[in-house]
N, C-alpha and C positions, 0 to 999 in steps of 0.2 A: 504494500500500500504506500504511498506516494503520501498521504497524510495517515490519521493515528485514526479517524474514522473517516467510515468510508462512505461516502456518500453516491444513492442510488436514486436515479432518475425513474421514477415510475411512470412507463410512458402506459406499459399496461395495454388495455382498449382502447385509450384516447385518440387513437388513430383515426375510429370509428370506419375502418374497411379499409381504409385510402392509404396505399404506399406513398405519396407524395406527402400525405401527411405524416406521415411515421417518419420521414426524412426532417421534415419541419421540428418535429420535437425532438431527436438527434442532434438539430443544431442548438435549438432552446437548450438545451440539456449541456452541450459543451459551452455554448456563450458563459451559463450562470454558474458556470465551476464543477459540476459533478465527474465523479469518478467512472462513472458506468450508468446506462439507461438500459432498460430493463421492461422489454413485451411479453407478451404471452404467448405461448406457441400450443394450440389444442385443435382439436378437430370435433365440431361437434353431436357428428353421431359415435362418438367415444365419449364424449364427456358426458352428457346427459339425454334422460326418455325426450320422445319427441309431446309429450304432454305434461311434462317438469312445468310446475308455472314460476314465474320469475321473483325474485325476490322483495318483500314490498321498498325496500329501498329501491331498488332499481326499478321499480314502476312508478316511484313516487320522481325521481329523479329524469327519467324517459319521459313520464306526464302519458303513457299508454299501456295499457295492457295487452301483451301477448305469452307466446309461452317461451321459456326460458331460451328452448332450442330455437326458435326463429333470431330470436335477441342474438344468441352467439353467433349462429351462422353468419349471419349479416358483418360478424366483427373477426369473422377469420381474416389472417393473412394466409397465403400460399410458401411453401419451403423458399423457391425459389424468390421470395421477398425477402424473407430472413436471411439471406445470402446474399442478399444488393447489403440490408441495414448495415450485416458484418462488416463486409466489407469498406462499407462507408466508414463507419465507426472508427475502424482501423486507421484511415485518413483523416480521421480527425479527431483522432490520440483520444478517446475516448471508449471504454469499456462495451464491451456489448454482451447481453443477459437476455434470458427470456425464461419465465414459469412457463415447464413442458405438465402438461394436463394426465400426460398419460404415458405407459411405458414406447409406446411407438412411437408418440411425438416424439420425445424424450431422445430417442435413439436417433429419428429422423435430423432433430437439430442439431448433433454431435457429429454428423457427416460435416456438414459447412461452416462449424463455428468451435469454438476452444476458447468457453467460459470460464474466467475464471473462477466462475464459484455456480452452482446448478440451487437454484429455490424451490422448497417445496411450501406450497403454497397452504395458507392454516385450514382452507377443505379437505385437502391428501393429507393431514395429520395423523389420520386412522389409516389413509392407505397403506398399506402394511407394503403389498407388493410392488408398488411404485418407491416407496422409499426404499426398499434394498434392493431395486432396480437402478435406483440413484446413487445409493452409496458405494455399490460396488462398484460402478465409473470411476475408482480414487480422486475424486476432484471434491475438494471442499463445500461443504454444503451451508447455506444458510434456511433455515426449519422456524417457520412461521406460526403464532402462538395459537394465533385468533379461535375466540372459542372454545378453546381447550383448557382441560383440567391437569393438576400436576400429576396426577399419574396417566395422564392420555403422553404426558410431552414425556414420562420416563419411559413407556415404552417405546415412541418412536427411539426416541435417543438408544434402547435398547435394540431396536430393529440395527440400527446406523453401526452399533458394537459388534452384532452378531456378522454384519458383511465384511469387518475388517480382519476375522477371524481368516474368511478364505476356505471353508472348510465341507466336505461334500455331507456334513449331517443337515438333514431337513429342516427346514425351518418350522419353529412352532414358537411360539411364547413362552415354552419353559425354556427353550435353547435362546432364545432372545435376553431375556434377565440371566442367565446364566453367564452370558456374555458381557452385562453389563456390570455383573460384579467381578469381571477379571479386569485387573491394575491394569496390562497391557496393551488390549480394546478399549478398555475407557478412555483412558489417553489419550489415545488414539482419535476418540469422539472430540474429547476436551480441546483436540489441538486442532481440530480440522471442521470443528459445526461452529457458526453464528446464531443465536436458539434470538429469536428475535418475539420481545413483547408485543402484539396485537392485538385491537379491540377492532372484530368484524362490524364496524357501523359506516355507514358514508352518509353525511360525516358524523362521525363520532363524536361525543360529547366531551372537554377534558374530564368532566369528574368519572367517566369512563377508563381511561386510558390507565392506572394503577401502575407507573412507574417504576414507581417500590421493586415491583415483583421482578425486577431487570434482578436488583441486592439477589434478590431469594433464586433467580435463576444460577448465576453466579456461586452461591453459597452452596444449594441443594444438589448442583450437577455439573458445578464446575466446569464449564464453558464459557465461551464469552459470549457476551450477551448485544444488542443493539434494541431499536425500535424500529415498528414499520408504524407508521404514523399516518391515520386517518380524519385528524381535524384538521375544524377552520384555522387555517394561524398557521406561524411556527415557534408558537410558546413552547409547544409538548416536545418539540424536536431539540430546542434549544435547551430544554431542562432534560431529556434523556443522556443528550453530551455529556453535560452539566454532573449526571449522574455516572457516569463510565460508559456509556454505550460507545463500542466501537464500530456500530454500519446503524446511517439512518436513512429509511427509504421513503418517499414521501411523493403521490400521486403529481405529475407536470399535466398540464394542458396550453395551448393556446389560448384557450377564451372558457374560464366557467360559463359560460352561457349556451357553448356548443352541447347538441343533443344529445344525449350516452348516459350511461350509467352511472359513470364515474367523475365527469366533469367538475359538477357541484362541487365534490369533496377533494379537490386539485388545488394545487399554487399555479398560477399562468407564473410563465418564467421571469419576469422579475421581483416578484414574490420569493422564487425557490432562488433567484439569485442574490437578494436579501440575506434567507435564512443560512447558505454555504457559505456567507460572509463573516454573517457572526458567528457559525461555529466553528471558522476555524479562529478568530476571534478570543473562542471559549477555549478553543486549545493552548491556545498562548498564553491563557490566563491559567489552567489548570497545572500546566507544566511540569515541577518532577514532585514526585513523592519524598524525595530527601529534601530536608531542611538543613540551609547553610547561607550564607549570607551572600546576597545576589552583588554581579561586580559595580552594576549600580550602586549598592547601599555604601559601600567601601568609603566613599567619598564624606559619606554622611556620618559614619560609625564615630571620627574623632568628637564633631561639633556636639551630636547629640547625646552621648553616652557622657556618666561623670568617674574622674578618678578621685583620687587623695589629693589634697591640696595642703597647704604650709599656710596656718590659719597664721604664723608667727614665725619668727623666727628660730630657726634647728639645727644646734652643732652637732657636727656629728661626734657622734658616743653618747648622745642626748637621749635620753628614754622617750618614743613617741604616747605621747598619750590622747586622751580624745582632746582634750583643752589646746593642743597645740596644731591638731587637723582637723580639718572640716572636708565634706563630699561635693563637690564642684565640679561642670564642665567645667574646661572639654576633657576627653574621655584620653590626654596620652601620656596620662602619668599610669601609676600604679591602680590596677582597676579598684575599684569600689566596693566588691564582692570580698576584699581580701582585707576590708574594715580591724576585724576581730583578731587577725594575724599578723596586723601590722602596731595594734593599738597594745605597749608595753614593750614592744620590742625596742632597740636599739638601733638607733639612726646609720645608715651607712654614709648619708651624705650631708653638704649642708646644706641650709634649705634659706631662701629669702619667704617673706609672706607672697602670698600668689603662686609662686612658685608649684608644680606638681611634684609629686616626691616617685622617687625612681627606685624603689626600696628592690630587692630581689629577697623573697624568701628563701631561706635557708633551711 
């Protein structure tokens, strides 16, 4: 990663059918800074029945009702798009992704492209056979939260353990958690999943979003964690940062006002080129975990810190006592902290009043 989070342009559906479009938010997407833009790649008589009705967000958001399957169709791209996008992307030094819906997409989009990271999106949560269809691609996964309970996200994490195994025993759920309690597989998930918090709403409400649960992802399963961030705003994204999250992914469009499902709950790109602003912003401010005095302060350390001072006059061989020093900038005599070790002792030097005393303990 080129910065410490990663930041993912969710172009998604917003294409709404149109390669010209899907070019358009490729460039949105490198203008405002992001690391990687990120479509969907499914086919929809594999994803869902042709009587599936569509979600009330998305008919709230469309402003129609139809059935799920007409919805999608309408929003496939063809392979041979996904292979213009790559390759554009390429040319313009920016990331190319797509959430594969199924294991044939899946495979289909790994002829023409070398993702750096494969998403499984927070519906395949449960799919069991899509996810260790995915994890055995050894490519880094990012595993989306939405709607999931902690033990729905330890078993996928256990599905992801039991493919690093390599091993020709069947898979089943006892062989999955068995995998996830060996040190070695775990690891293995630890170093290679981004377990990303999720609240499936478009858009989402913040008092939804439960942040938090980034801490408890991190603590309970040891990975690293990010957001996929579904509000209006980029509050949630700027306080995920803020939080540790190392990848935030956050819906782009051209114009919330365009038709689709997902537009509403978008940043048009100067919005999402705002929010990449200030988190890397937020990086510079979160900066190391060691504490040590910055080479900025260095300047400052003498004026504002206080040492010992010569409240009087001090021959030396003179006993110092508190009567004869006082605590005063600037800070480049004998430090202040060393009060009680210096007070009774025996002067080395001589001292005018004003003066700082240059005592060395012994």
């Amino acid at each position: 990663m080129t910065h410490s989070v990663y930041i993912i342009a969710e172009a998604g559906v917003n294409h709404n059918g149109s390669l010209a479009t899907a070019f358009e938010l490729v460039d949105a997407a490198c203008q405002a800074g992001a690391n990687a833009i990120k479509f969907q790649t499914f086919n929809a008589e594999r994803l869902v029945t042709k009587t599936t009705s569509m979600a009330p967000y998305q008919q709230k958001n469309i402003g129609v009702t139809t059935s799920q399957f007409d919805m999608l169709k309408s929003l496939e791209l063809q392979l041979e798009d996904f292979a213009k996008l790559d390759a554009y992307c390429k040319r313009q030094g920016i990331d190319f992704m797509s959430t594969a819906f199924d294991q044939k997409s899946l495979d289909e989009l790994l002829t023409i492209s070398s993702p750096p990271y494969l998403k499984i999106s927070s519906g395949d949560l449960i799919d069991a056979p899509l996810i260790l269809h995915a994890a055995q691609k050894n490519i880094p996964l990012i595993l989306s939260s939405g709607m999931a309970t902690s033990a729905e996200i330890e078993n996928a994490l256990s599905i992801i353990a039991f493919a690093q195994k390599k091993t020709a025993v069947p898979p089943s759920i006892k062989e999955f958690k068995r995998a996830w309690q060996e040190k070695e597989t775990r690891q293995s998930v630890q170093d290679n999943v981004i377990l990303m918090q999720c609240t499936t709403s478009y858009p989402a409400p913040l008092s939804s979003v439960n942040l938090r649960t980034m801490s408890a992802f991190a603590r309970d399963f040891g990975v690293k964690v990010g957001f996929s961030d579904h509000t209006n705003g980029i509050d949630a994204a700027l306080a995920a940062c803020a939080l540790g999250a190392c990848a935030i992914e956050k819906h782009i469009t051209l114009s919330k006002t365009m038709s689709g499902p997902d537009h509403i709950a978008s940043t048009e790109p100067d919005e999402f080129a705002e929010m990449v602003k200030r988190i890397r912003n937020i990086e510079l401010a979160l900066g190391s975990d060691k504490k040590e005095p910055m080479g900025i302060e260095y300047e400052n350390r003498t004026v504002a810190r206080k040492s010992l001072i010569a409240a009087q006059i001090i021959k030396k061989g003179e006993i110092i006592s508190q009567e004869n020093i006082q605590i005063l900038r600037p800070g480049n005599g004998t430090p202040a902290i060393y009060y009680w070790d210096i007070v009774g002792s025996v002067s080395q030097h001589d001292y005018t009043p004003g003066q700082p005393l240059q005592e060395v303990l012994l």
